[in-house]
MIDOSE-1310 file (N, C-alpha, C; in nm, 2 decimals, decimal comma, always signed):
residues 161
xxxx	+0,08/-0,12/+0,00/+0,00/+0,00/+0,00/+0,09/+0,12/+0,00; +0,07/+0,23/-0,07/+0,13/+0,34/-0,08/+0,10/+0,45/-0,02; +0,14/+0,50/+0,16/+0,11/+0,61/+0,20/+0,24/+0,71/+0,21; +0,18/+0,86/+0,24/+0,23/+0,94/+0,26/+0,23/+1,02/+0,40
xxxx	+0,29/+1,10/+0,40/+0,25/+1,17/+0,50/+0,34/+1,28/+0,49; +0,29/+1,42/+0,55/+0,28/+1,57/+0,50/+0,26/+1,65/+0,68; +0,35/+1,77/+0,64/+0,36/+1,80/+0,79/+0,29/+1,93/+0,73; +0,23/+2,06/+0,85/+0,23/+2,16/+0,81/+0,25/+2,22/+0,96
xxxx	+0,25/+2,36/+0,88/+0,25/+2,46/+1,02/+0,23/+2,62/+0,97; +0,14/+2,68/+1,02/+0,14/+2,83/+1,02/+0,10/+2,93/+1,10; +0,12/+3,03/+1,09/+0,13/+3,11/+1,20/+0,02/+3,26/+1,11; -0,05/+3,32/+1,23/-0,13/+3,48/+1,21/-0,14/+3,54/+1,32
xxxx	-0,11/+3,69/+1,29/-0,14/+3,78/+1,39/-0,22/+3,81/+1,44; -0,29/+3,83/+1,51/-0,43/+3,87/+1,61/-0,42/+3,99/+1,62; -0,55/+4,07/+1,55/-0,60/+4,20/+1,57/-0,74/+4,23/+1,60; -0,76/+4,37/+1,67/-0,89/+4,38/+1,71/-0,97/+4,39/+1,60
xxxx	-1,11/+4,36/+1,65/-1,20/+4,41/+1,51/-1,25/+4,31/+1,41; -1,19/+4,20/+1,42/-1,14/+4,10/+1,33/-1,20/+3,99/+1,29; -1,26/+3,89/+1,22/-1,30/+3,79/+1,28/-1,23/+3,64/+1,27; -1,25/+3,57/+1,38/-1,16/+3,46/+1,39/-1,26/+3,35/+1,31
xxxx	-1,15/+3,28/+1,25/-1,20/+3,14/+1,18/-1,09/+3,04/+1,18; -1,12/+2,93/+1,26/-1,05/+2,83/+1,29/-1,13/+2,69/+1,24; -1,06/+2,62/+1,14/-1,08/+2,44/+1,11/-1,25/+2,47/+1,08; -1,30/+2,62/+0,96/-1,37/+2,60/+0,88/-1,50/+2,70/+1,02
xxxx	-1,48/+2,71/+1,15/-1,63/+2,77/+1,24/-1,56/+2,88/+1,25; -1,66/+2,92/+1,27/-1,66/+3,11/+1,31/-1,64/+3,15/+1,48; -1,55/+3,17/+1,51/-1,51/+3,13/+1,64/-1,59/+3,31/+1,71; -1,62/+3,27/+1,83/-1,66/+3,46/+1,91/-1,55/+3,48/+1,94
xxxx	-1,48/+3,61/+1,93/-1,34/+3,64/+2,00/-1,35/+3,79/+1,96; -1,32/+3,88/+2,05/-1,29/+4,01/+2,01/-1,17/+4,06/+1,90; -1,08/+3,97/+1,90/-1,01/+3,97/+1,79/-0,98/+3,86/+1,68; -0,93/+3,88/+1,57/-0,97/+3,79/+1,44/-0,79/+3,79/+1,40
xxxx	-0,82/+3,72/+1,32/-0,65/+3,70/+1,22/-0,60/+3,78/+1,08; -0,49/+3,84/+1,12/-0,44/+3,93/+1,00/-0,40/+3,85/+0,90; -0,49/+3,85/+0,79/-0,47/+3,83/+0,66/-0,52/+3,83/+0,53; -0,46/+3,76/+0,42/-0,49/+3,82/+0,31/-0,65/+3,75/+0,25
xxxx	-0,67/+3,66/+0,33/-0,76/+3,52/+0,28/-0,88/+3,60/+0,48; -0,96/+3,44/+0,46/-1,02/+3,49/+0,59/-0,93/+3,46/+0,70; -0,78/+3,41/+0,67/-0,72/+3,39/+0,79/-0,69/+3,29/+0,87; -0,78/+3,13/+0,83/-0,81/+3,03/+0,92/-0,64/+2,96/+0,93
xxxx	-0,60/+3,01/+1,01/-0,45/+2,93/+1,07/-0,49/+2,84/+1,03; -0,54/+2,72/+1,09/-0,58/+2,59/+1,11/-0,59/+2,51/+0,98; -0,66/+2,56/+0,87/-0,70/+2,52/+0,76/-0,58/+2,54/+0,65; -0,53/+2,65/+0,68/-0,35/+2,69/+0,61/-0,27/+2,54/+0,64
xxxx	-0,23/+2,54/+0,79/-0,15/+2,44/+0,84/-0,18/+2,29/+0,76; -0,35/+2,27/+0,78/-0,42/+2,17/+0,71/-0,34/+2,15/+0,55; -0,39/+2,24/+0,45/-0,39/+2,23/+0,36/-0,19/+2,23/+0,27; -0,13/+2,29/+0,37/+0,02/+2,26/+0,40/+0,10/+2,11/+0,41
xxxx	+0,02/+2,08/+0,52/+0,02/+1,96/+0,54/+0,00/+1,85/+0,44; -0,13/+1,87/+0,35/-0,15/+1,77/+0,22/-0,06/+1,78/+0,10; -0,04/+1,92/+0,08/+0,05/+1,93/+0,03/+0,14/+1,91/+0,02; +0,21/+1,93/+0,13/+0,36/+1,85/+0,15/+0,35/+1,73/+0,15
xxxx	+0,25/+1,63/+0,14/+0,23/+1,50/+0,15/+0,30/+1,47/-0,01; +0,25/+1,54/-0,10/+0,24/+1,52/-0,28/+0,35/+1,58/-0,30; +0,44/+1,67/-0,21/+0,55/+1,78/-0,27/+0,48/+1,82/-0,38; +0,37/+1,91/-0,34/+0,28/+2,03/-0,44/+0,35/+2,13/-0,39
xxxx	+0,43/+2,18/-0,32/+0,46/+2,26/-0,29/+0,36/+2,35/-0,12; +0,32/+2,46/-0,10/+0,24/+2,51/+0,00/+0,14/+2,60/-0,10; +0,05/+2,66/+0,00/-0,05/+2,70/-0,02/-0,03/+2,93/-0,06; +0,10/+2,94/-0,01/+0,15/+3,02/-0,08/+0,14/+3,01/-0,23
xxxx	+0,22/+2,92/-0,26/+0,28/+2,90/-0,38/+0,14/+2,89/-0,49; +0,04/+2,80/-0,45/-0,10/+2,75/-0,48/-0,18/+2,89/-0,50; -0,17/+2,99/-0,40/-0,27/+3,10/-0,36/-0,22/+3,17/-0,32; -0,10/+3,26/-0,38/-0,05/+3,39/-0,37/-0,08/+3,50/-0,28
xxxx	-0,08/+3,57/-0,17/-0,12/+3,61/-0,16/-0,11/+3,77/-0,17; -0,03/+3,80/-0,31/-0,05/+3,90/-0,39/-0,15/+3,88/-0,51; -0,28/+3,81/-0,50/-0,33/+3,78/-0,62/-0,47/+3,83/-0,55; -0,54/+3,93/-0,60/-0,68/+3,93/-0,55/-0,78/+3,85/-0,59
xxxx	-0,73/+3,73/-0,71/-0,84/+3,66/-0,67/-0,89/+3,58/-0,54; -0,75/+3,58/-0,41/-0,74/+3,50/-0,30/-0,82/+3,60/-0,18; -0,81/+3,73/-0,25/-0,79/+3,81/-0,14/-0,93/+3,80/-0,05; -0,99/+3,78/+0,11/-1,04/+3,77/+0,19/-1,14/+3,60/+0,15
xxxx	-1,07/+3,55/+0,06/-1,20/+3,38/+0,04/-1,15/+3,29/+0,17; -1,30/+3,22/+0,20/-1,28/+3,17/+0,26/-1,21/+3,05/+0,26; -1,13/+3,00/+0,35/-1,04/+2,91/+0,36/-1,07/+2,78/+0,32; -1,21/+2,73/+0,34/-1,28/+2,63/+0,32/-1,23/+2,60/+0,19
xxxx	-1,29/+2,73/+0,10/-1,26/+2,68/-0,04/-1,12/+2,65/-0,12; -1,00/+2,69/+0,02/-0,89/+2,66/+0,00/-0,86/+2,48/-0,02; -0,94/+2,47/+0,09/-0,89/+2,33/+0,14/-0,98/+2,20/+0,05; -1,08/+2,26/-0,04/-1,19/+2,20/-0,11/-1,06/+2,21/-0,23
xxxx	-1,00/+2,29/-0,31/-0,95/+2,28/-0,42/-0,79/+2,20/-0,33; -0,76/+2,22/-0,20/-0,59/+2,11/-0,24/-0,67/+1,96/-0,23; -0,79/+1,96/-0,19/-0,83/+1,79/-0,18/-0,86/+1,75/-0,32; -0,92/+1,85/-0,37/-0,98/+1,81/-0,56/-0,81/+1,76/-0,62
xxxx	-0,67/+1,87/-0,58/-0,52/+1,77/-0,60/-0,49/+1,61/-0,51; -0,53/+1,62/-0,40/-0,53/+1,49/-0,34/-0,57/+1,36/-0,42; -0,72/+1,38/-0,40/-0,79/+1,31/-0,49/-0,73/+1,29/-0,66; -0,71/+1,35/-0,72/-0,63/+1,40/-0,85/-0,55/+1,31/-0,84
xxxx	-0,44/+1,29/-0,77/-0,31/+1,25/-0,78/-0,37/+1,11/-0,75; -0,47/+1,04/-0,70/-0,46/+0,92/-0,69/-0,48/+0,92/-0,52; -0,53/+1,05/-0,44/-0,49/+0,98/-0,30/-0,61/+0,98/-0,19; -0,64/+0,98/-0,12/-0,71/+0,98/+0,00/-0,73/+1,02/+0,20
xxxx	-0,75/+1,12/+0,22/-0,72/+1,11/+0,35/-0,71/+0,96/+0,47; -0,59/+0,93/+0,54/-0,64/+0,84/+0,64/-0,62/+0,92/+0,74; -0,59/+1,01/+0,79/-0,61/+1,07/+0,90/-0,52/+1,23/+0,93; -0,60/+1,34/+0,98/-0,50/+1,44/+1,01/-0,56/+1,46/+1,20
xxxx	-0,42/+1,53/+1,23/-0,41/+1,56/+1,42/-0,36/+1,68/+1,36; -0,41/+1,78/+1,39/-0,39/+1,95/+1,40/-0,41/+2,02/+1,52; -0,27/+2,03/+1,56/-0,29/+2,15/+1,71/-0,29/+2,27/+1,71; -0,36/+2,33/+1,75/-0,37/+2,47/+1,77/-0,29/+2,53/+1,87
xxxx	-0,23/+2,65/+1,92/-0,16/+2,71/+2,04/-0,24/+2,82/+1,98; -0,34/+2,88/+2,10/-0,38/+2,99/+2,14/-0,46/+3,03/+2,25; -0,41/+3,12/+2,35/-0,42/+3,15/+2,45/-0,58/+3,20/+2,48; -0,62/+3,27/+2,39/-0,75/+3,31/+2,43/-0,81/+3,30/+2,25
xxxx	-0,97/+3,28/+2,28/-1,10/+3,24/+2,37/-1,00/+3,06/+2,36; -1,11/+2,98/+2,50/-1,09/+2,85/+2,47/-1,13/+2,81/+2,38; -1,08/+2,69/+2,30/-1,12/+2,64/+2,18/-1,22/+2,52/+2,21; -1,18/+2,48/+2,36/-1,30/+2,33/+2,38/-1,45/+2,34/+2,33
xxxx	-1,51/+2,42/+2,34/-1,69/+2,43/+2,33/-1,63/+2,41/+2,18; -1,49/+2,47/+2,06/-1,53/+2,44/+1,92/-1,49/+2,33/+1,84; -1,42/+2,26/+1,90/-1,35/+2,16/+1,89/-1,43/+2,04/+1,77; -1,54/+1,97/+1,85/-1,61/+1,88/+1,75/-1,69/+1,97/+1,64
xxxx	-1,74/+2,12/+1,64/-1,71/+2,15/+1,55/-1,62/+2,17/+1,42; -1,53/+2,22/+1,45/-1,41/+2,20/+1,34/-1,39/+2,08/+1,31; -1,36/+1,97/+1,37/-1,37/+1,83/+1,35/-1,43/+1,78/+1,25; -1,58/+1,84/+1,25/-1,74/+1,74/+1,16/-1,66/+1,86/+1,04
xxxx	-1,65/+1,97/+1,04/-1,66/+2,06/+0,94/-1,53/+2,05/+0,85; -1,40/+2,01/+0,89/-1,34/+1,94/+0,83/-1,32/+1,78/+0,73; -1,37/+1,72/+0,82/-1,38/+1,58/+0,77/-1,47/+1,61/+0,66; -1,60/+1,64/+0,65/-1,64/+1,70/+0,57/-1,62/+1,74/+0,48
xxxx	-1,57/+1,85/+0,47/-1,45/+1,91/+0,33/-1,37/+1,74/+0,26; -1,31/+1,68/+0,36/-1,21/+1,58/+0,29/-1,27/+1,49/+0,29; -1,40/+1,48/+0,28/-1,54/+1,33/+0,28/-1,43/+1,26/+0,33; -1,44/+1,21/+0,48/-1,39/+1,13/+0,54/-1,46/+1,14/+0,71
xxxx	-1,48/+1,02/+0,76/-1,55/+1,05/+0,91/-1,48/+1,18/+1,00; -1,57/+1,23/+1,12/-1,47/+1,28/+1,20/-1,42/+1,21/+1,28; -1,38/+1,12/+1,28/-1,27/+1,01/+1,38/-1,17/+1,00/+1,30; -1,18/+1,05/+1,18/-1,01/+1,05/+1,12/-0,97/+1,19/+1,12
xxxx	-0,99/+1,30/+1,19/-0,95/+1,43/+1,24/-1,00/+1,47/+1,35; -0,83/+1,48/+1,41/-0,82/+1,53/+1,57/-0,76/+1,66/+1,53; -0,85/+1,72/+1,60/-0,79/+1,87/+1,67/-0,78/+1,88/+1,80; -0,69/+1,96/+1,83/-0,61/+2,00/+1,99/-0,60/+2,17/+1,99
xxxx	-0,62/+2,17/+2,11/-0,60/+2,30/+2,13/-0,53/+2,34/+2,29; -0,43/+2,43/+2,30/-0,34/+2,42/+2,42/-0,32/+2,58/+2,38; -0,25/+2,64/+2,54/-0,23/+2,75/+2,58/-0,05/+2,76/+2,54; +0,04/+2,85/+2,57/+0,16/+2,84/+2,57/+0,17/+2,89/+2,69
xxxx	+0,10/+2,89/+2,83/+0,08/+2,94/+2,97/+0,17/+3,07/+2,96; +0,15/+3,20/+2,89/+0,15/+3,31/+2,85/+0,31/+3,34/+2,85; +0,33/+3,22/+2,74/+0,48/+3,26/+2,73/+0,50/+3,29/+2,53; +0,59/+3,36/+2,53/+0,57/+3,42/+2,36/+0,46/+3,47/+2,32
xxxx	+0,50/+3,48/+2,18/+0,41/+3,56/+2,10/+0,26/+3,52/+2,14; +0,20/+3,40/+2,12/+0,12/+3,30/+2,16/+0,04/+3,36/+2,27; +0,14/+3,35/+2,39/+0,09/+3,37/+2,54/+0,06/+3,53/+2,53; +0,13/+3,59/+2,45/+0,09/+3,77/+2,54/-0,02/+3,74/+2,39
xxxx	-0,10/+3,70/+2,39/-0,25/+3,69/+2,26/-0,19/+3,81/+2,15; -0,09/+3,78/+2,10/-0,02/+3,84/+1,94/-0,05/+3,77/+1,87; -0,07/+3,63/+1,88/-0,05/+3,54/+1,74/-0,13/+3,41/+1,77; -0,15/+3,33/+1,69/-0,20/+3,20/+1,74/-0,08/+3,11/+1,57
xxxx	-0,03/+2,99/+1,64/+0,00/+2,88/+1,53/-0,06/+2,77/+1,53; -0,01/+2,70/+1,44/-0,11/+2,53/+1,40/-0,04/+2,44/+1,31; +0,03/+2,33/+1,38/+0,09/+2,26/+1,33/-0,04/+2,11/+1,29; +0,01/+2,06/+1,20/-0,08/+2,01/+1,10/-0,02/+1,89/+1,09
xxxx	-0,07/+1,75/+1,09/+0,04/+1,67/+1,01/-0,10/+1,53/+0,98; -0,07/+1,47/+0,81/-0,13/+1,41/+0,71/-0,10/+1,33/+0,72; -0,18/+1,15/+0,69/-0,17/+1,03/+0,66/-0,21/+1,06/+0,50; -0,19/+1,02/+0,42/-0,26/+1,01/+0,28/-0,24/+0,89/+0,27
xxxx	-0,34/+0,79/+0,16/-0,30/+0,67/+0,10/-0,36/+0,65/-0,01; -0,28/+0,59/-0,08/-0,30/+0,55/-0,23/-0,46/+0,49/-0,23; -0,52/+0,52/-0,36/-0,68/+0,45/-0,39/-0,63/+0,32/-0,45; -0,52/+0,33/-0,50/-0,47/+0,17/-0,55/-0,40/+0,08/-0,50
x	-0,44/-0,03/-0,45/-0,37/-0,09/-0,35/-0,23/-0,19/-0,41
């Protein structure tokens, strides 16, 4: 059987005003993620992670973010077009574990959301995606609420046995 597997990781600033979107839900938080897209760390890291499964390269490279056709779309539809490459290349999710580090709001009440709403995107149950979410007990960027990151990492496997 032919698997892969694909790490990711990305990092966004936290600003007031903003709105936060994490692993596809609309999170409540007084502040949101600086960027060029809606910002979903989580779904970046994700879709990083598939890609580096295939050496497609990242989601940079895929979705420029000097190109306005990227400019504020939602992430979702990011992660819907690297799976349409997944699938493409011959492959299939068997499982992703994506952690979050961010200090504020807790993520527990969003958790099995992002879960159902991912699997989803990659038609696959939510028992084959775990998310985590942890504090850095207010150390770094992370802890003084500047930033939130999301390390990502992919099983893929071949449809052909």
């Amino acid at each position: 059987m032919d698997f892969r597997t694909g790490n990711g990781y990305d990092v966004h600033a936290l600003a007031a005003g903003l709105p936060m979107w994490l692993g596809g839900v609309r999170i409540p938080s007084e502040n949101g993620f600086v960027a060029h897209s809606d910002g979903d760390v989580a779904i970046h890291a994700l879709c990083d992670a598939l890609l580096g499964a295939l050496a497609l390269g990242d989601i940079g490279h895929l979705f420029p973010d000097t190109s306005d056709e990227w400019k504020g779309i939602d992430s979702k539809i990011l992660l819907t077009k690297v799976m349409e490459l997944v699938h493409g290349k011959g492959y299939r999710l068997g499982n992703a574990d994506i952690t979050i580090a961010l200090q504020r709001p807790k993520l527990a009440p969003h958790i099995q959301a992002m879960r159902e709403t991912l699997a989803s995107i990659m038609d696959v149950p939510a028992d084959r995606v775990s998310v985590k979410a942890t504090t850095t007990e207010h150390l770094g960027f992370v802890g003084r609420g500047e930033g939130c990151e999301v390390w990502a990492n992919v099983l893929i496997v071949s449809n052909n046995p």
